[in-house]
Backbone bond lengths (Angstrom), bond angles and torsions (degrees), N, CA, C in turn:
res aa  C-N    CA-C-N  psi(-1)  N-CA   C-N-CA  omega(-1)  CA-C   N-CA-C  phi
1 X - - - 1.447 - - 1.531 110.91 -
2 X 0.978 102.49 -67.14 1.960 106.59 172.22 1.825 98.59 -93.56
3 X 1.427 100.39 139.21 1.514 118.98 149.90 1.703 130.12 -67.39
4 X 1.663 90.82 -46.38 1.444 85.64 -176.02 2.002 74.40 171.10
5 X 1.463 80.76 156.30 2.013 110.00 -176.21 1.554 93.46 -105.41
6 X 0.916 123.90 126.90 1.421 151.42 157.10 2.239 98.36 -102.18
7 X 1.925 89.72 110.17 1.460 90.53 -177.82 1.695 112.82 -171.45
8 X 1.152 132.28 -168.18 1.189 115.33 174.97 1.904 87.97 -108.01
9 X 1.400 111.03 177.66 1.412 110.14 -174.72 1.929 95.41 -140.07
10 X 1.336 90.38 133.87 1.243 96.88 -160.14 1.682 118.37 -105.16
11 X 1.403 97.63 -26.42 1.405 113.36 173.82 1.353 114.25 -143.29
12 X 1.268 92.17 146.84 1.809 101.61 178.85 1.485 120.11 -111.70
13 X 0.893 147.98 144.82 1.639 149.42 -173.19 1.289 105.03 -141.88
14 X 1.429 123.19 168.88 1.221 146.92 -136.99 1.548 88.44 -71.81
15 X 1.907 110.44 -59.72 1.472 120.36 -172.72 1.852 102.45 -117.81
16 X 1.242 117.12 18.34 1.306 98.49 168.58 1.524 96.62 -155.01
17 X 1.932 109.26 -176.17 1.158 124.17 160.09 1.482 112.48 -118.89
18 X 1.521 111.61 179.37 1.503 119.47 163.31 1.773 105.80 -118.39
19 X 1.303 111.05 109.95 1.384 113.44 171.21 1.807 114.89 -90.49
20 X 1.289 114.44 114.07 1.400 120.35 173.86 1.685 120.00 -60.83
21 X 0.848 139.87 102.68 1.495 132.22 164.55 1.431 99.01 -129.74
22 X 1.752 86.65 130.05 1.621 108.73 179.76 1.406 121.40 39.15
23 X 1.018 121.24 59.26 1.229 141.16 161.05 2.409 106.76 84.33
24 X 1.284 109.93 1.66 1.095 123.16 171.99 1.228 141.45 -95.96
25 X 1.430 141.18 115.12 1.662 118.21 -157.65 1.466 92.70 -114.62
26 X 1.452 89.48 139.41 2.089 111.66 -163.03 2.331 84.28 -107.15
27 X 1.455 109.22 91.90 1.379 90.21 153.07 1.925 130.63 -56.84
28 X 1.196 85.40 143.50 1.952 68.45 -164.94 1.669 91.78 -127.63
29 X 1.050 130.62 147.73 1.557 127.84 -171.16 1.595 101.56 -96.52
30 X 1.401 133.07 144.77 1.343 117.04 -168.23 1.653 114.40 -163.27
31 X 1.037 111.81 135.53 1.881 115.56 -174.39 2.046 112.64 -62.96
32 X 1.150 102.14 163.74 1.442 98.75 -155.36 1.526 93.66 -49.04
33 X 1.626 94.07 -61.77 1.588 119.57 -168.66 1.593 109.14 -29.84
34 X 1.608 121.02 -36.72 1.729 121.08 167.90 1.373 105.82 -61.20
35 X 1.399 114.12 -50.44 1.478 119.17 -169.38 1.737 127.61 -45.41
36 X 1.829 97.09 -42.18 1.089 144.95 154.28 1.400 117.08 -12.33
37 X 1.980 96.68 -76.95 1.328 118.08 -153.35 1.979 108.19 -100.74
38 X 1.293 106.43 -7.70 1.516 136.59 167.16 1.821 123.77 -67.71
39 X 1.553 122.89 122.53 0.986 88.57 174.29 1.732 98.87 -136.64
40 X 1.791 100.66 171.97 1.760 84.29 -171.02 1.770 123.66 -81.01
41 X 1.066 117.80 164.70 1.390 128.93 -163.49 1.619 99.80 46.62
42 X 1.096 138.83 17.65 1.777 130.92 173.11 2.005 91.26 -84.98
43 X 1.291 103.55 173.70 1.704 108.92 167.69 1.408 107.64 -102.97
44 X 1.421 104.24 153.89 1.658 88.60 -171.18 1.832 83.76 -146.18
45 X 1.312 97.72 150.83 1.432 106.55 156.35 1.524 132.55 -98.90
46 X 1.305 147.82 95.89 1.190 148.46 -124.82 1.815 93.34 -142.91
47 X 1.248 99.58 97.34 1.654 110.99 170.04 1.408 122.91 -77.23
48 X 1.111 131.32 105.53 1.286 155.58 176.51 1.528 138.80 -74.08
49 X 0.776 117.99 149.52 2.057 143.61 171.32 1.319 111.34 -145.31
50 X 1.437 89.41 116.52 1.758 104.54 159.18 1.183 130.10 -97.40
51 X 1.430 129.68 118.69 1.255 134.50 -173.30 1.568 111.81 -116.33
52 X 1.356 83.55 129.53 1.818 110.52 -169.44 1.251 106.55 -87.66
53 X 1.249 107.89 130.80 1.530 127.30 176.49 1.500 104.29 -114.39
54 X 1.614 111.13 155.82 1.271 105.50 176.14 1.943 116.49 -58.91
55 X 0.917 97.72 -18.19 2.086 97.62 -167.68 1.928 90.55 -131.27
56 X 1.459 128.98 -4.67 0.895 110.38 166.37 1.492 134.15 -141.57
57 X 1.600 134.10 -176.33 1.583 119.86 174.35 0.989 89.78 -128.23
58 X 1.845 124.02 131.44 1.520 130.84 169.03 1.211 116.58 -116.97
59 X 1.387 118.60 139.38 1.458 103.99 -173.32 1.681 107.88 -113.87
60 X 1.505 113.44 140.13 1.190 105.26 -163.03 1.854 115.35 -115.90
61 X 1.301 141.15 92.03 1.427 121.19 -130.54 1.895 105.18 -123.17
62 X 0.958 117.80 132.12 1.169 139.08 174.02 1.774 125.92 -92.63
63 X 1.275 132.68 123.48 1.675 120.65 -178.54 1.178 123.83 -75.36
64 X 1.883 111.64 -7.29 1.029 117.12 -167.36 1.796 96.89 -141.28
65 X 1.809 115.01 147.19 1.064 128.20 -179.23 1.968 109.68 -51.06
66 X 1.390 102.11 -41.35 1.155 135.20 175.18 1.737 112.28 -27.64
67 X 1.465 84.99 -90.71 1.182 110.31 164.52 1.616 120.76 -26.35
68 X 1.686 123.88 -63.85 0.861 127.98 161.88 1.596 155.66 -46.40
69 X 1.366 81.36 -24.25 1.687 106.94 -176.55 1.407 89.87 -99.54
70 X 1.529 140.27 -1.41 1.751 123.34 -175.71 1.747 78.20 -114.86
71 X 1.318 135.24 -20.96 1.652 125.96 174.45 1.672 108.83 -62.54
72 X 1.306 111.06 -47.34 1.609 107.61 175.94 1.491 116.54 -91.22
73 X 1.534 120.15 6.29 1.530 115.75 166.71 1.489 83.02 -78.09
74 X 1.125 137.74 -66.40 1.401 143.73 -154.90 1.558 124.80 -66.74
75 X 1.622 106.82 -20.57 1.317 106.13 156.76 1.618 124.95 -101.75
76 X 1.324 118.23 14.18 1.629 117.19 163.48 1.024 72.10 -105.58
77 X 1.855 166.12 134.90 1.505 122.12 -14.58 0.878 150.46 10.94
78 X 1.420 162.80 94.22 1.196 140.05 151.94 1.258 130.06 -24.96
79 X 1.542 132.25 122.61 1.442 116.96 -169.82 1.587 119.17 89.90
80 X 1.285 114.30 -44.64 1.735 107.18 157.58 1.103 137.49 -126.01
81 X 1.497 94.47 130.11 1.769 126.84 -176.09 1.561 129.78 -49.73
82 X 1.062 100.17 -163.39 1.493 98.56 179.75 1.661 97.15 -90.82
83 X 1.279 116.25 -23.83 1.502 103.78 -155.67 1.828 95.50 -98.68
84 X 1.257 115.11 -15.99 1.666 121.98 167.23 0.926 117.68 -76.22
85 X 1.633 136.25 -12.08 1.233 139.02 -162.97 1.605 110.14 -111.45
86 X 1.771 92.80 -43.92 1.677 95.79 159.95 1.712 117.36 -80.12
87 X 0.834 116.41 19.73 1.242 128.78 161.76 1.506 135.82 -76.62
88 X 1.937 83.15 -62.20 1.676 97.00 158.03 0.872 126.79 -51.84
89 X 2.121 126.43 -46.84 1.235 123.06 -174.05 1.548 109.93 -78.04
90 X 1.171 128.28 -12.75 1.412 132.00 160.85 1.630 118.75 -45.27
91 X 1.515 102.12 -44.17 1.351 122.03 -165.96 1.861 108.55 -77.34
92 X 1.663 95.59 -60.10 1.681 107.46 178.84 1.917 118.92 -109.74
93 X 1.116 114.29 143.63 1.336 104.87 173.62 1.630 113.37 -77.80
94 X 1.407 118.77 143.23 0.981 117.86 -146.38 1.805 105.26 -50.49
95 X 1.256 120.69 -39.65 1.506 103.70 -174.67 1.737 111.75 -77.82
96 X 1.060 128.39 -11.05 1.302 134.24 149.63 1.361 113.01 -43.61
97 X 1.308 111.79 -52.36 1.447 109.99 175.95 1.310 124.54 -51.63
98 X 1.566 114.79 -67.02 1.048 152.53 151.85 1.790 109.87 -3.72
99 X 1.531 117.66 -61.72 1.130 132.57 154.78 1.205 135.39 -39.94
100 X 1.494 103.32 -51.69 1.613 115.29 164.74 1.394 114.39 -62.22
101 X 1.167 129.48 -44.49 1.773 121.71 -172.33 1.642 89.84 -77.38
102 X 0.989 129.00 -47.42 1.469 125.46 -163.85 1.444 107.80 -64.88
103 X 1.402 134.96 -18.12 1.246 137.30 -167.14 1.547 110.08 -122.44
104 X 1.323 97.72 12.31 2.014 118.92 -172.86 1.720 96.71 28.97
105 X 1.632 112.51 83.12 1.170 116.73 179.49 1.541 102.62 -127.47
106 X 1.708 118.10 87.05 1.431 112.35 -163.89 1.036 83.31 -99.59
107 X 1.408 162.00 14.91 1.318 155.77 119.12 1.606 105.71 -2.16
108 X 1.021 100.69 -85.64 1.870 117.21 -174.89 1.300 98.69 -56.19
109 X 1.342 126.92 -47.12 1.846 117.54 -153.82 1.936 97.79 -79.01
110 X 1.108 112.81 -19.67 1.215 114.74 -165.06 2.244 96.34 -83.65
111 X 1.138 105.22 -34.06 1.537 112.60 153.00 1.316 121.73 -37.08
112 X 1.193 100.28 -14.06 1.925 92.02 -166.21 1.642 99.46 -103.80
113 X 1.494 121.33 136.42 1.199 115.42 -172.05 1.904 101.35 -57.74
114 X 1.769 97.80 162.07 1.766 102.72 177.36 1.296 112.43 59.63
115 X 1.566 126.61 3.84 1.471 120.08 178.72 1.665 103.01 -114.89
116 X 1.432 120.66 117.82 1.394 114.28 -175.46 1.640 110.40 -116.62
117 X 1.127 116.25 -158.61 1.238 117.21 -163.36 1.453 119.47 -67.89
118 X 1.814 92.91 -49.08 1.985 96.55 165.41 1.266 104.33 -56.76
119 X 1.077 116.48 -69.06 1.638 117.18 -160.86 1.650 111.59 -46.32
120 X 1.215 132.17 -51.58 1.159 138.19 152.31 1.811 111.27 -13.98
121 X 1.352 96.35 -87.82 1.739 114.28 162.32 1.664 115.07 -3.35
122 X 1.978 84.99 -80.62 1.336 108.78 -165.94 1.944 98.64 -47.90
123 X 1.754 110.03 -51.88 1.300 117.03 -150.14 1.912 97.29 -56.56
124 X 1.448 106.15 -25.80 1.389 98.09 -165.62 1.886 112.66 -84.34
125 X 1.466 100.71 -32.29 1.498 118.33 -168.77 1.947 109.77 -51.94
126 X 2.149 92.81 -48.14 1.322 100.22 -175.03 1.782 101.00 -82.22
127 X 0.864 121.87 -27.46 1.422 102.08 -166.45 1.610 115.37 -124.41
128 X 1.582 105.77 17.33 1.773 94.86 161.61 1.227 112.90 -82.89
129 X 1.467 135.48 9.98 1.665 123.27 160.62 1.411 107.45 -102.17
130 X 1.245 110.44 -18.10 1.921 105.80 -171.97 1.852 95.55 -64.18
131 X 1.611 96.26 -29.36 2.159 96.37 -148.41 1.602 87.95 -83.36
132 X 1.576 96.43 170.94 1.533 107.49 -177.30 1.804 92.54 -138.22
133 X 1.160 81.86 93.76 2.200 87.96 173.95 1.781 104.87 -80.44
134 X 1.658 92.37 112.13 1.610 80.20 -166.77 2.161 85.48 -106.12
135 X 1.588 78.99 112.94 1.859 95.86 178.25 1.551 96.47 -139.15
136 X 1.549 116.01 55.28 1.043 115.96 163.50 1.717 117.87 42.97
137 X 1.032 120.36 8.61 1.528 125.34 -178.07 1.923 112.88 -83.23
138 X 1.333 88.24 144.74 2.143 72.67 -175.34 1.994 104.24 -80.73
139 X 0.897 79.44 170.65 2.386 95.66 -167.58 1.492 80.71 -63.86
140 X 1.284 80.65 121.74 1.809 107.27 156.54 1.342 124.38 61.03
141 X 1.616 104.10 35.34 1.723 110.11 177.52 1.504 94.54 -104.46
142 X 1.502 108.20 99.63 1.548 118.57 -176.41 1.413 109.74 -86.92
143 X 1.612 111.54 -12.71 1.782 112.62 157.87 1.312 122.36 -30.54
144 X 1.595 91.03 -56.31 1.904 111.95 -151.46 1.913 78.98 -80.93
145 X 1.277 121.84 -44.24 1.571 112.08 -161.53 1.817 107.61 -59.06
146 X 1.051 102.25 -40.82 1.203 123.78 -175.80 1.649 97.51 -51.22
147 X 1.531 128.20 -62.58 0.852 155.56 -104.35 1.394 88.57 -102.98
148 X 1.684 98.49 -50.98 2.095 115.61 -173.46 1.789 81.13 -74.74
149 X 1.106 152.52 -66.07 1.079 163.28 -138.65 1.851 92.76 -48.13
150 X 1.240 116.26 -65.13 1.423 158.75 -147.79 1.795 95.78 -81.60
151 X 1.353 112.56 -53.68 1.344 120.72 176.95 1.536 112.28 -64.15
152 X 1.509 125.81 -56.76 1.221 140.21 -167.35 1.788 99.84 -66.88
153 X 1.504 104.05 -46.24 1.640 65.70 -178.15 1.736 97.54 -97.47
154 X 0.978 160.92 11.68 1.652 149.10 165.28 1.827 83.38 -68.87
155 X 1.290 149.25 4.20 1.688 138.05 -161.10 1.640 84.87 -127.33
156 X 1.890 114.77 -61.67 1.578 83.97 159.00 1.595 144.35 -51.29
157 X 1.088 115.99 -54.88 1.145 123.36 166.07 1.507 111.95 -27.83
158 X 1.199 134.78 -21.05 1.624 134.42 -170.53 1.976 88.82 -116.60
159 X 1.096 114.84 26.57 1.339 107.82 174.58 1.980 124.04 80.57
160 X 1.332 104.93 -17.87 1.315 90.79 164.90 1.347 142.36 -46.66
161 X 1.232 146.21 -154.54 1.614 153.70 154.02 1.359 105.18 -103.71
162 X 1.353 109.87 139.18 1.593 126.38 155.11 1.899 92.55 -15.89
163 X 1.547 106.93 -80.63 1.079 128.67 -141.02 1.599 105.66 -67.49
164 X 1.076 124.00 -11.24 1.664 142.70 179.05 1.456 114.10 -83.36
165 X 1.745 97.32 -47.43 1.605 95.38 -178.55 1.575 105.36 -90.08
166 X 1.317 106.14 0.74 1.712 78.11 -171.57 1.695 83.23 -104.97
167 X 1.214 148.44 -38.12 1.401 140.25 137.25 1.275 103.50 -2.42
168 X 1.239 130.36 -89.04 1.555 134.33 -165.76 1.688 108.03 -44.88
169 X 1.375 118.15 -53.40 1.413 119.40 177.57 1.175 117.05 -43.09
170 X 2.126 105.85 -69.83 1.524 96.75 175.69 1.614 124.66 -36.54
171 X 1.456 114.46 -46.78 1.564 103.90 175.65 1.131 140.34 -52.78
172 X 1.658 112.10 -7.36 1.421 121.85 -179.24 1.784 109.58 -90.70
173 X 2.040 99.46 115.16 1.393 102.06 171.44 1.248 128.66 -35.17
174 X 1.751 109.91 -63.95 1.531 111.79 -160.03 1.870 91.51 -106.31
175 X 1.164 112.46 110.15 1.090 118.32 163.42 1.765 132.10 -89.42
176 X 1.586 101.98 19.56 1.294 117.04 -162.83 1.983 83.60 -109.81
177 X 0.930 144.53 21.28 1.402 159.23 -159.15 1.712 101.01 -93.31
178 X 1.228 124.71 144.82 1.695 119.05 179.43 2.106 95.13 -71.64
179 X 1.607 100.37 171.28 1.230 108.27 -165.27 1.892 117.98 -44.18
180 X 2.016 78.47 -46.08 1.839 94.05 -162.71 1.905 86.13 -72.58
181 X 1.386 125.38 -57.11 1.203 99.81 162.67 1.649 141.08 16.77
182 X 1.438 91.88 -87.20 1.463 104.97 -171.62 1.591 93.29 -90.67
183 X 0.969 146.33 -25.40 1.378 119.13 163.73 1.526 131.69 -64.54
184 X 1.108 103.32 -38.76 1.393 99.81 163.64 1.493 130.25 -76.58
185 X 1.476 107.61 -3.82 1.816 120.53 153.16 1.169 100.98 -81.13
186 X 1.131 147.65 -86.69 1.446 136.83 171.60 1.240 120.33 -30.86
187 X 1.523 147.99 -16.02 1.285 138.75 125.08 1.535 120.62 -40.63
188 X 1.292 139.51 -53.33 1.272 148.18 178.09 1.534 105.59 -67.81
189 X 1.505 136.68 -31.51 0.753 126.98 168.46 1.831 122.27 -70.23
190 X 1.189 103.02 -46.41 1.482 98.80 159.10 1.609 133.88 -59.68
191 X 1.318 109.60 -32.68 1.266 105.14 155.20 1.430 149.94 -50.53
192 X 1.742 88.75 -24.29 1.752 116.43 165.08 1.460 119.87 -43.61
193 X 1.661 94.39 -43.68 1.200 107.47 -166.15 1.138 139.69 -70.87
């Protein structure tokens, strides 16, 4: 029904905003990362999905096209909602995400509150062929996937973030390198930092 609210935004909340247009404020429900990139009395463009409930209309809003189009890969799931999905993107930025289903790392997704082990599963089974993890890797070398898979968490495991080790990986040129290899490039790369 709506594309997106073009408005000023007037209030911010924990999981949503209030966008003003023409004298009306549209609560809109929204992931941190919108919350983030939003500021108050500024205008913001906030792209949208409305989801119909039997007794209600919720609006669910994203700052980026991006963003939005990985909210409705994630709610045709079976099993997750609107409020599990903005959850996830609460949790990972969208190519963070992106990484995790592509590298079947339900490790991390199972981190996210309301996301459990099936659901995790399920989230990766239906939608690691829909996603396109663009990490420079060639189609269908499940070595190297395996490989970032394998690295990211041996980098958690030493206390990093999801979002650090899989950061650190992408930075590594030759990803065709043996395991300890590329971990210990992805160690040096974090050290950069």
């Amino acid at each position: 029904m709506f594309d997106y609210l073009n408005g000023i935004v007037t209030e911010k909340g924990e999981d949503y905003i209030i966008v003003e247009i023409g004298g009306i404020g549209y609560k809109i429900y929204v992931s941190a990362n919108t919350i983030s990139d939003v500021m108050i009395q500024n205008k913001s463009k906030i792209y949208t999905h409305l989801h119909v409930k039997e007794d209600e209309l919720i609006l669910y809003g994203f700052s980026n096209k991006a963003e939005l189009k990985l909210f409705k890969l994630l709610i045709s799931v079976k099993s997750v909602g609107p409020k599990a999905a903005l959850s996830l993107l609460s949790c990972f930025k969208p190519n963070d995400l992106l990484l995790a289903i592509g590298t079947k790392d339900t490790k991390s997704l199972k981190q996210v509150p309301g996301i459990g082990e099936k659901t995790a599963e399920r989230i990766i089974l239906e939608l690691r062929d829909k996603i396109n993890v663009d990490l420079d890797l060639p189609n269908g070398d499940n070595t190297t996937l395996n490989n970032m898979s394998e690295v990211i968490e041996a980098l958690m495991s030493l206390g990093y973030s999801y979002s650090e080790a899989a950061n650190a990986f992408s930075m590594i040129e030759d990803k065709e390198k043996s395991l300890n290899d590329l971990i210990k490039e992805a160690l040096k790369q974090l050290s950069r930092v």
